[in-house]
C-alpha positions in Angstrom: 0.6 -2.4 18.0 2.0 0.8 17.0 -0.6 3.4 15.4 1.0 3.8 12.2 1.5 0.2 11.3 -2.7 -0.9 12.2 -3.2 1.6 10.2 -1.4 0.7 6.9 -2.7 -3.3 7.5 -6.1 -1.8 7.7 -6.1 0.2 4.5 -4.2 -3.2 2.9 -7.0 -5.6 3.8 -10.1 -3.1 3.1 -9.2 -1.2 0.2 -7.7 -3.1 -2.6 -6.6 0.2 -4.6 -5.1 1.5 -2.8 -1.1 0.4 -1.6 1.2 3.6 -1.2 1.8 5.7 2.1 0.1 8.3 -0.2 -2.8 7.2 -0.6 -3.5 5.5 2.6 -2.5 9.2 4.1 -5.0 11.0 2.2 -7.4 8.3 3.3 -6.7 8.1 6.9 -6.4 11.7 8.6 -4.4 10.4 11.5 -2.0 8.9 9.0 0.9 11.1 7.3 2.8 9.6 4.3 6.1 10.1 6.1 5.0 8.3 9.7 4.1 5.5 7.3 7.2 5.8 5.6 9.6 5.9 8.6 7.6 2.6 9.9 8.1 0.6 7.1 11.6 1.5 6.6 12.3 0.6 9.8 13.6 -2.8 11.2 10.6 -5.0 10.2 10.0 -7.5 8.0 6.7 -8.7 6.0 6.9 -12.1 8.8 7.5 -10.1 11.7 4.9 -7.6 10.8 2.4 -10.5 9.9 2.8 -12.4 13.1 2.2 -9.3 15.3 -1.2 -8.5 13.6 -2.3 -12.0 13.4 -1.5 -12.7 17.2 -3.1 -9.5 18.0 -6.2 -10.4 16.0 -6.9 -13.7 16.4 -6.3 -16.9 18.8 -3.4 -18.6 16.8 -3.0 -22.6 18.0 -0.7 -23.5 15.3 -0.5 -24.9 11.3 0.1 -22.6 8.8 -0.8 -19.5 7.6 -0.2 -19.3 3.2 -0.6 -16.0 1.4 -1.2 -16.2 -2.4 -1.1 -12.7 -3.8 -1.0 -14.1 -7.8 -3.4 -11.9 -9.6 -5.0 -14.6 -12.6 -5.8 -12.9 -16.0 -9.3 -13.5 -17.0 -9.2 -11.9 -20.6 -12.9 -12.5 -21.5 -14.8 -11.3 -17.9 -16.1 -8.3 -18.2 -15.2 -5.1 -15.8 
């Protein structure tokens, strides 16, 4: 897996305020916003990217993998 592209899954699963190639540059030194750039304007998409990381991760046998990124209000929890 290329450099650039373990690094922005990284900073997307551990830090959850962070989302631009800004900020996960000023995180990571080995990262610079434009590497991250050029990588994700390249030929990928979100499935190919997923499978890669997920094959490289972990032992896949099969089923199904579902992402749910809906973010629920909860007006009356406090901060």
């Amino acid at each position: 897996m290329p450099e650039p592209l373990w690094i922005y899954l990284m900073a997307l699963l551990y830090f959850t305020k962070i989302s631009t190639c800004l900020s996960i540059a000023e995180v990571f030194a080995e990262a610079s916003h434009d590497r991250l750039t050029r990588m994700l304007n390249g030929g990928w998409s979100g499935q190919t990217l997923l499978g890669w990381a997920l094959r490289l991760l972990f032992r896949v046998v099969g089923g199904y993998l579902m992402v749910d990124d809906t973010v629920v209000e909860k007006p009356y929890a406090s901060d």
